[in-house]
C-alpha positions in Angstrom: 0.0 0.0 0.0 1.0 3.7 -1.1 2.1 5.4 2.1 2.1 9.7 2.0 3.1 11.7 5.0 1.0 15.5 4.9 3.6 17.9 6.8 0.7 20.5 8.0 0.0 22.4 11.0 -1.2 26.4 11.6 -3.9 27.8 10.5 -7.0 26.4 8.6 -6.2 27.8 5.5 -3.2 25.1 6.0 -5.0 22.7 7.6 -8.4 22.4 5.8 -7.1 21.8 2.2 -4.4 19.3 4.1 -7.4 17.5 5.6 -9.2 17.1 2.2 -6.0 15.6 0.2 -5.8 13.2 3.0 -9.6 11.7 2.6 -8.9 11.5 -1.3 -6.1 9.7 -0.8 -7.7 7.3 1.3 -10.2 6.8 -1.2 -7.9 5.6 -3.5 -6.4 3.1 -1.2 -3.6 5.1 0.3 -2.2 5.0 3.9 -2.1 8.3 5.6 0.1 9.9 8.5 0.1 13.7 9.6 3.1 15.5 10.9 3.8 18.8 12.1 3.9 21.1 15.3 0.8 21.6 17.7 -1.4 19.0 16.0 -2.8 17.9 19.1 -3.9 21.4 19.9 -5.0 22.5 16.7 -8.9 23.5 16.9 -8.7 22.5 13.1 -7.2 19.4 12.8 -9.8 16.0 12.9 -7.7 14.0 15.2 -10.1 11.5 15.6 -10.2 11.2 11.8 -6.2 10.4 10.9 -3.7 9.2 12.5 -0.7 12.1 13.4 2.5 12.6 15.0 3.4 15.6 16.5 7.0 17.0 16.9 8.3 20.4 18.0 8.6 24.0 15.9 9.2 27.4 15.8 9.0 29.8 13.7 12.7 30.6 11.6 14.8 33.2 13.7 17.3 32.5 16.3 15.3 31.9 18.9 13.9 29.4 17.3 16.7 27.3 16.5 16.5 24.8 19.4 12.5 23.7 18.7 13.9 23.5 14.8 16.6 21.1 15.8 14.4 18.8 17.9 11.7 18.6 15.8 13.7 17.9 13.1 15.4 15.0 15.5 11.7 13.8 16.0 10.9 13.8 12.4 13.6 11.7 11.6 12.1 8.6 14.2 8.9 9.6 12.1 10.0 8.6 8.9 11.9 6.0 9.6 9.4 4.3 11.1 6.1 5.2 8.7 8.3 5.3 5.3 6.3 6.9 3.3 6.9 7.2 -0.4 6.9 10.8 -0.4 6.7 13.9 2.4 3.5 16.6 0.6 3.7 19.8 2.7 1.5 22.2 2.9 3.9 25.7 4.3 4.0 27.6 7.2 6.8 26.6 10.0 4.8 24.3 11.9 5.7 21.7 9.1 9.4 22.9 8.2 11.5 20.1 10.5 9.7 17.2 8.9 10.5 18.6 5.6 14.3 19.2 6.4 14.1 15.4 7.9 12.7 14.3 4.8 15.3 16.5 2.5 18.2 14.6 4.2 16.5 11.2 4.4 15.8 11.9 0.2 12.9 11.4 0.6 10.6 12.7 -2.5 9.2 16.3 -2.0 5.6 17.6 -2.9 4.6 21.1 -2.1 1.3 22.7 -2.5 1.1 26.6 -2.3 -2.2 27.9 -1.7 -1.5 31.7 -1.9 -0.8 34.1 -4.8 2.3 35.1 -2.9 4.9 31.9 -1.5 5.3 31.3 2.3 9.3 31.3 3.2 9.3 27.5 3.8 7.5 26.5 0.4 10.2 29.0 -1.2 13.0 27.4 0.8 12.2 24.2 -0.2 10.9 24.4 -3.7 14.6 24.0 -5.1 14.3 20.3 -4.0 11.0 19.4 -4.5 9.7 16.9 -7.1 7.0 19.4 -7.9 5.3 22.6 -6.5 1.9 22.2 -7.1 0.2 26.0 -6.9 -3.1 27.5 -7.1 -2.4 30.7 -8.1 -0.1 31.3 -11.6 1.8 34.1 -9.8 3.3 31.9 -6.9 5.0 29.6 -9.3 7.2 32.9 -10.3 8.6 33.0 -7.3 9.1 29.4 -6.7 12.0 27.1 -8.0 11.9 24.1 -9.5 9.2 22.2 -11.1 6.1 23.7 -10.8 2.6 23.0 -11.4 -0.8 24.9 -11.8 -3.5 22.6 -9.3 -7.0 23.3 -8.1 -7.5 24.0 -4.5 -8.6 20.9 -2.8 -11.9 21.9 -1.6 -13.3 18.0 -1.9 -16.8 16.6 -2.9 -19.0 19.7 -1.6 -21.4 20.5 -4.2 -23.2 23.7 -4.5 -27.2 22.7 -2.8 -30.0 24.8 -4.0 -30.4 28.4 -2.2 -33.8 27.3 -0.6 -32.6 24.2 0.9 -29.3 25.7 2.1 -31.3 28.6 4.0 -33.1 26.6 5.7 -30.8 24.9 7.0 -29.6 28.4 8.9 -33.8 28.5 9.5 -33.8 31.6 7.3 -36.2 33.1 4.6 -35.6 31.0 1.6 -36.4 34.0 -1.0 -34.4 36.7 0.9 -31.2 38.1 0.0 -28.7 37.1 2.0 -25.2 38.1 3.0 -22.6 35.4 4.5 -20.1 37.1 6.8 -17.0 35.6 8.5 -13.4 36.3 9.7 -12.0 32.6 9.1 -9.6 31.8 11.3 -7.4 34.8 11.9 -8.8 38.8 11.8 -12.4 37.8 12.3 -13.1 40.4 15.2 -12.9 43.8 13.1 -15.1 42.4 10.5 -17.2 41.6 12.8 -17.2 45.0 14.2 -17.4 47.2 10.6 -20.2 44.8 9.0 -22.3 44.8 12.6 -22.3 48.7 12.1 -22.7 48.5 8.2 -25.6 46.3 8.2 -27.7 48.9 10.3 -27.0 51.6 8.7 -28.6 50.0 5.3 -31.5 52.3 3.5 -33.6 49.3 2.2 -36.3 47.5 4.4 -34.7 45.5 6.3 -36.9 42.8 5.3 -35.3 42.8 2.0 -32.0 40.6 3.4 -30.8 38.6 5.7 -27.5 37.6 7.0 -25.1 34.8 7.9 -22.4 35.4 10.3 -20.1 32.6 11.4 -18.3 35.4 14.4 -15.6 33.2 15.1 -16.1 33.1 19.2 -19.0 32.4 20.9 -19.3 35.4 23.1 -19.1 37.7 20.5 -21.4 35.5 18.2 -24.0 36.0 21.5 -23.1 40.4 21.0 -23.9 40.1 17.7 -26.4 38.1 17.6 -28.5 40.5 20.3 -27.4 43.3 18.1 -29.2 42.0 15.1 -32.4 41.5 16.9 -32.1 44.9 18.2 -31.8 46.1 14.9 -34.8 43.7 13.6 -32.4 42.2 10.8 -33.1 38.5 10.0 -29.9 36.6 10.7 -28.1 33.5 11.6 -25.4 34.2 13.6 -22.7 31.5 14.5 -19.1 30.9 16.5 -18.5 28.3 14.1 -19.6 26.4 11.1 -18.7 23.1 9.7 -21.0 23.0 6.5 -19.5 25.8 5.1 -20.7 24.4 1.6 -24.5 24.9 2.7 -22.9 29.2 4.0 -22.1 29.5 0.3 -25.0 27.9 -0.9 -27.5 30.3 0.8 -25.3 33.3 0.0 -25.7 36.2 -2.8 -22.6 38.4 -1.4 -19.9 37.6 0.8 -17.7 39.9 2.7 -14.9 38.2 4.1 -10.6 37.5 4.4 -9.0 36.5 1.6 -7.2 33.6 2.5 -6.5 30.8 -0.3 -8.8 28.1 0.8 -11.7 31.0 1.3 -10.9 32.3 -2.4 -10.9 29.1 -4.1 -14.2 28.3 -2.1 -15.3 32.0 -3.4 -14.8 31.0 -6.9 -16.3 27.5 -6.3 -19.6 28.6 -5.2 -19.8 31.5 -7.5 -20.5 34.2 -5.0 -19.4 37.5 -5.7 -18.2 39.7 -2.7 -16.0 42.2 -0.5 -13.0 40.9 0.6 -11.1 42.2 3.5 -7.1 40.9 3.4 -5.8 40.6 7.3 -3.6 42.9 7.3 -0.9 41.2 9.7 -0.3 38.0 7.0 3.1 36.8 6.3 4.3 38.4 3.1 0.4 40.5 2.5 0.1 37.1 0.7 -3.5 37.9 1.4 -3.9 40.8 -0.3 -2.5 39.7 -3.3 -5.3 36.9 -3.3 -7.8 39.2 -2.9 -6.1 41.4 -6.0 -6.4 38.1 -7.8 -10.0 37.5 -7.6 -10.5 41.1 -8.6 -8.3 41.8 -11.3 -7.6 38.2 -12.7 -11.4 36.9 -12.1 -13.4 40.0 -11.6 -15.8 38.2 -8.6 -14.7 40.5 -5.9 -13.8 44.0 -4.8 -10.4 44.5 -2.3 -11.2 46.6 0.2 -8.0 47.3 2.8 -9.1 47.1 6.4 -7.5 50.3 7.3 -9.9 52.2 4.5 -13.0 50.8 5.8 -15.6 51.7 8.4 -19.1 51.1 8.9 -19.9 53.8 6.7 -18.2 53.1 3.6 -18.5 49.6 4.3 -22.3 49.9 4.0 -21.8 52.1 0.8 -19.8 49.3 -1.0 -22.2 46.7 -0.5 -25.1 48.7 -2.0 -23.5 50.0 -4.8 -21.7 46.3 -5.8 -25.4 44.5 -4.7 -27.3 46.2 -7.4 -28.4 43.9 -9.6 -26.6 44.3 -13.0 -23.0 44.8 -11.0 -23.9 41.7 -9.0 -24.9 39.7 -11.9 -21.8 41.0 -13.9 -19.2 39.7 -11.2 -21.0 36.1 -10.6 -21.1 35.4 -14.3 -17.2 36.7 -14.3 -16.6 34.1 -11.8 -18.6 31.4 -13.6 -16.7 32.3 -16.9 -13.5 31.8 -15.0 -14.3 28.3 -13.8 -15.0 27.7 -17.3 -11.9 28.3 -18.8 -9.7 27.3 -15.7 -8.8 23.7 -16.4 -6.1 23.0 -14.0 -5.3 19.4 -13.0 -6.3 17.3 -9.5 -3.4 17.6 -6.7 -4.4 14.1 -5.5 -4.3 12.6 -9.0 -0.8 14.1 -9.2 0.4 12.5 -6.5 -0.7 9.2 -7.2 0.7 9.3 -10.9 4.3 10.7 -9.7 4.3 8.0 -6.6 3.3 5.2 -9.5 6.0 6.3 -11.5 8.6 6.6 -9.0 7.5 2.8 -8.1 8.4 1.9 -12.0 
């Protein structure tokens, strides 16, 4: 049997696609093992769905030398003892000592870069690797090596009717509604500037309604009390697994621009706002968010420092009249049309069967 070790760790934008790779993997037949820093902690990571090792990071500066060194002492035992046929990792530094254990041990390299702009470990290690694999056609610029254009794995999640996905949030299932969420970093001033945008909207307010996955569940509990205040129809949530059935329900999304929330953007066809966090490693996130508006046309960048509630509110009413909405979701659906990239999984398995002869 096939054996793939997934270096991952972080954030969901790491961990999510990770997770999904993983469960098409096993489909095919393939034996799975996660490595990487903080695993057992991570409120992202399905521990009770794969089986993991954990060893010990840092991020790269000196300080940091001594977790480096250790968990790249750990990583050895782990793949000696799992010897997989090749290490796929998914950037950021909670995964960088497995890939330096698997760089000396030679074992094959696969990395996937999500973002239009290269973390520092995916560009450290890109010299070495079998293949790159990246979502957006501006990272592989800045990455060595071989590299390939792949979709985002967002897995089986199909788009369900608007009707049936609102009321699943018991909402209207004729009303226009917004979906609203921080993901899993910056969520708290978007919480903030879209609370105060909403009320300040001149149109009934039985015209919309809104999603809002808050990200915490005491402020989910605020906001929630502020919309019934306010008499606005809404859903309000700390958390939401079925993210597919969010999208579903949604005509316009204000949110981060991270690359898993992007490629789900795309997707799901729903035009929006989005807000890059402004603290990301590199501004990789605003370079996303440039993509989707300049490459795909579904979205308007709107820096966090420029907004308030005020000109928040005024952006969503001028890009939620009809003909501008319609323009930017049939931009997006023209897009997926002619964006033919190939399957991450199915490149794996085809460069692990060659390698096997």
């Amino acid at each position: 049997m096939p054996k793939v070790l997934i270096a991952s760790g972080g954030t969901g934008g790491h961990i999510f696609p990770a997770q999904i790779l993983a469960l098409e993997l096993l489909e095919v037949g393939y034996e799975i093992l996660f490595s990487g820093a903080k695993l057992s902690s991570n409120r992202y990571f399905h521990r009770e769905k794969f089986p993991y090792k954990e060893v010990a990071s840092a991020a790269l500066s000196w300080k940091g030398l001594w977790p480096l060194l250790k968990g790249a002492i750990q990583s050895f035992k782990v793949l000696s003892d799992f010897q997989p046929d090749c290490v796929v990792g998914f950037g950021s530094f909670y995964s960088f000592p497995v890939l330096l254990a698997a760089r000396m041990k030679k074992i094959p390299l696969i990395l996937f870069e999500p973002n239009a702009f290269p973390g520092k470990v995916n560009r450290f290690f890109s010299r070495w690797a079998a293949f790159s694999a990246v979502q957006f056609s501006e990272a592989g610029k800045l990455l060595k090596g071989n590299i390939l254009e792949v979709k985002m794995p967002t897995g089986k999640r199909k788009k369900t009717p608007e009707e049936e996905a609102r009321d699943y949030f018991y909402l209207d299932p004729k009303r226009f509604t917004f979906l609203v969420f921080g993901g899993s970093q910056g969520a708290e001033s978007i919480n903030h500037m879209f609370s105060e945008a909403v009320r300040l909207i001149n149109k009934d307010r039985d015209q919309f309604q809104v999603i809002h996955v808050a990200g915490k569940s005491d402020r989910a509990e605020v906001i929630r009390k502020e919309y019934e205040r306010a008499g606005i129809k809404s859903c309000v949530k700390a958390f939401e697994e079925r993210m597919d059935l969010a999208w579903s329900a949604a005509n316009f999304v204000i949110c981060r621009s991270g690359a898993a929330t992007v490629a789900e953007q795309i997707a799901f066809e729903v035009p929006g706002i989005l807000i890059p966090f402004p603290r990301a490693a590199d501004d990789h996130q605003t370079k996303n968010a440039l993509f989707m508006e300049k490459i795909v046309g579904g979205a308007l960048t709107c820096p966090e420092l420029a907004l308030s509630g005020q000109t928040l509110k005024e952006t969503m009413e001028y890009l939620c009249q009809q003909e501008r909405l319609q323009g930017m979701q049939s931009a997006i659906r023209q897009f997926k049309h002619d964006d033919q990239k190939a399957d991450l999984c199915s490149l794996i398995c085809s460069f692990i069967k060659g390698a096997k002869g």
